[in-house]
C-alpha positions as CSV (number, residue, x, y, z in Angstrom):
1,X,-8.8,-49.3,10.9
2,X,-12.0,-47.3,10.1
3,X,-12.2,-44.0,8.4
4,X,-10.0,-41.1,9.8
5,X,-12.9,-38.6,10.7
6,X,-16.5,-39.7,11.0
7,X,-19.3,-37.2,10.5
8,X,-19.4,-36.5,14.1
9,X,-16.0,-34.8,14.0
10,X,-16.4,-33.5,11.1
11,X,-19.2,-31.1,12.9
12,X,-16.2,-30.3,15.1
13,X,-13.9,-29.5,12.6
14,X,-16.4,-27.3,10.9
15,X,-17.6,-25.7,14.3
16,X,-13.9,-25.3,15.3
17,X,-12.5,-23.9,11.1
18,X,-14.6,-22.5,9.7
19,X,-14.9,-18.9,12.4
20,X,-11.2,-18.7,12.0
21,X,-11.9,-18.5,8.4
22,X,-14.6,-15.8,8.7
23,X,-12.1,-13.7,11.1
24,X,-9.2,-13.9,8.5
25,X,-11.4,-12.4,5.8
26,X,-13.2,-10.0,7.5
27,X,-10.0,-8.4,9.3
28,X,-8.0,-6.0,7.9
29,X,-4.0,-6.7,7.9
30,X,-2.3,-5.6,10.9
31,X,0.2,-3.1,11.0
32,X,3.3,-6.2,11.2
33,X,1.3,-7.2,7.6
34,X,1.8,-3.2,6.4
35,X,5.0,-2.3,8.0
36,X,8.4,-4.3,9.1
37,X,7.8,-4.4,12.5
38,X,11.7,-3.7,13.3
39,X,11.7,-0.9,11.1
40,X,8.5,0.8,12.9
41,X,10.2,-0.1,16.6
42,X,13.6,0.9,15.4
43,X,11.6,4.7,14.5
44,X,9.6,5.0,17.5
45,X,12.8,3.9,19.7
46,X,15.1,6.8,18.1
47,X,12.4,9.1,17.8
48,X,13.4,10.1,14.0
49,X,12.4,10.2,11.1
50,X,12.5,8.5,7.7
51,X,11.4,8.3,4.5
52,X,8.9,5.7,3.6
53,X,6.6,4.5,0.4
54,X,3.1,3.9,0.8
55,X,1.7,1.4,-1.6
56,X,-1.9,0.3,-2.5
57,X,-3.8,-2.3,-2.9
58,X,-5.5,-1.1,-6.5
59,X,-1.5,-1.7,-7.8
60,X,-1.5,-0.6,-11.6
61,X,-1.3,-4.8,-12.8
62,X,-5.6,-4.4,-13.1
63,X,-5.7,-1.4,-15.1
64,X,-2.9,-2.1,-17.6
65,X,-4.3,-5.8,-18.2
66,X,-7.4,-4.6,-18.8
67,X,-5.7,-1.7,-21.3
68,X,-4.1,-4.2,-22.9
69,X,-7.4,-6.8,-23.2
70,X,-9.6,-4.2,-24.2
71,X,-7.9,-1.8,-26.8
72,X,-5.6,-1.9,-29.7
73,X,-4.0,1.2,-30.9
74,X,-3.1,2.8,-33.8
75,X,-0.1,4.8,-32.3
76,X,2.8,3.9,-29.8
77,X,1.6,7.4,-28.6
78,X,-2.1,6.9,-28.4
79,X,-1.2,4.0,-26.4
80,X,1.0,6.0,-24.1
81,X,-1.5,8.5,-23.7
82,X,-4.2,5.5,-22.9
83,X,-1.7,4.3,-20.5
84,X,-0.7,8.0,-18.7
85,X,-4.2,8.7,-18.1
86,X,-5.5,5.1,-16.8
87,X,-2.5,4.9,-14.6
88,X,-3.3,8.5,-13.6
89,X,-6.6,7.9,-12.7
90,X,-6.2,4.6,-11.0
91,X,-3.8,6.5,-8.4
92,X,-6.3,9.7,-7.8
93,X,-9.2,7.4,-7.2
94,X,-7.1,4.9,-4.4
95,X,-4.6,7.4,-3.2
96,X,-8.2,10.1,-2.3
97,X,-8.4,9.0,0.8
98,X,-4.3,9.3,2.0
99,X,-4.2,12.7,-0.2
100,X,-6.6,14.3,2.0
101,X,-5.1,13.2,5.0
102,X,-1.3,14.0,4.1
103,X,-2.9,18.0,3.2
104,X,-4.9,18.0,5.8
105,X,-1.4,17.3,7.8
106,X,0.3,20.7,6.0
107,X,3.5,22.1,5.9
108,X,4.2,22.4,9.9
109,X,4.1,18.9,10.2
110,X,7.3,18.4,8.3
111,X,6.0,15.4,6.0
112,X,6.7,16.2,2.1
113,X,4.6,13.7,0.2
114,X,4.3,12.9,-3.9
115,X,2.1,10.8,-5.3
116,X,3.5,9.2,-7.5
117,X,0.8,7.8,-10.8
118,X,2.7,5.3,-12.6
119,X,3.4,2.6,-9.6
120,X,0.3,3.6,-7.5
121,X,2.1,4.8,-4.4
122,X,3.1,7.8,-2.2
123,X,6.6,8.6,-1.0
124,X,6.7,10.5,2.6
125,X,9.4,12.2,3.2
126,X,10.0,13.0,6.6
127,X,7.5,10.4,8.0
128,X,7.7,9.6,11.8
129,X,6.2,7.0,13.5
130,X,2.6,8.5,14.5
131,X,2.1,8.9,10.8
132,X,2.8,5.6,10.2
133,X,0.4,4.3,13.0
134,X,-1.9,6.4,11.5
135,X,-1.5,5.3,8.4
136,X,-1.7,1.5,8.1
137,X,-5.2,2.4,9.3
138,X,-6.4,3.5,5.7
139,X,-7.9,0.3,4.0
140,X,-6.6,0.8,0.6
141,X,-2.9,0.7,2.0
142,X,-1.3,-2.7,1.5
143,X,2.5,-2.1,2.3
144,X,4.5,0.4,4.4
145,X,8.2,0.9,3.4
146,X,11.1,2.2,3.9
147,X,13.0,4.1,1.2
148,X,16.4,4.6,0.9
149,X,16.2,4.5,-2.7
150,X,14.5,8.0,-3.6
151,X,16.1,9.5,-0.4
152,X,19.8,8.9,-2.1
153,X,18.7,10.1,-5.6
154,X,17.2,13.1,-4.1
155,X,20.3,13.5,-1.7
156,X,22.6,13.7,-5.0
157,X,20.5,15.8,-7.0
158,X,20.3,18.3,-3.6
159,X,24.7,18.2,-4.0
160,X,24.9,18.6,-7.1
């Protein structure tokens, strides 16, 4: 028994890997990586609407290590304040991009949007599936979901 791979198929391996390496880190994700692709089929099928959470790839877990590395404060409230406008920065910086896009959308469209700071994300209400679509194109989105969550709380608060 001799040695699994010589060097000549090692070349072959190498030829045959290492592209398929290059095309998985130069691609962006697809939209089944952003979205559930049942959820998007189930939307286009119906024709409806729902309301969704767009997240980002910045996330918040960078900027509160490096709060938490770098500084030590005096106060619980100069911390919060160091916290409120890191966070708050961190989201107007990676959501720029998705904020211009949702105004440049306005109020016909039907889509009511919030950015929301202190999880790095933007809820859609109202979002169809051509929004979606459109969308998952924007780099800086990692994740496409659907919310039920804030759609119930805002439901109660509406009723009460």
């Amino acid at each position: 028994m001799g040695r699994f791979l010589s060097s000549h198929n090692y070349f072959w391996l190498i030829l045959a890997v290492v592209p398929e390496f290059l095309n998985m880190a130069s691609s962006s994700p697809s939209t089944g990586e952003k979205v559930d692709p049942k959820f998007l089929a189930a939307l286009r099928e119906s024709k409806g609407r729902a309301d969704i959470v767009v997240l980002f790839a910045a996330g918040t877990k960078q900027v509160l290590d490096e709060l938490n590395a770098a500084r030590t404060f005096a106060t619980r409230e100069e911390r919060l304040v160091a916290v409120n406008t890191a966070l708050t920065e961190n989201a107007a910086k990676s959501q720029a991009s998705v904020s211009e896009f949702l105004k440049s959308k306005g109020a016909a469209s039907g889509y009511i949007w919030d950015s929301k700071w202190i999880n790095n994300s933007i809820f859609v209400k109202n979002a169809d599936a051509p929004l979606i679509d459109e969308l998952v194109n924007f780099a800086e989105v990692s994740k496409i979901r659907e919310d039920k969550i804030v759609a119930k709380i805002l439901l109660e608060s509406d009723q009460q």
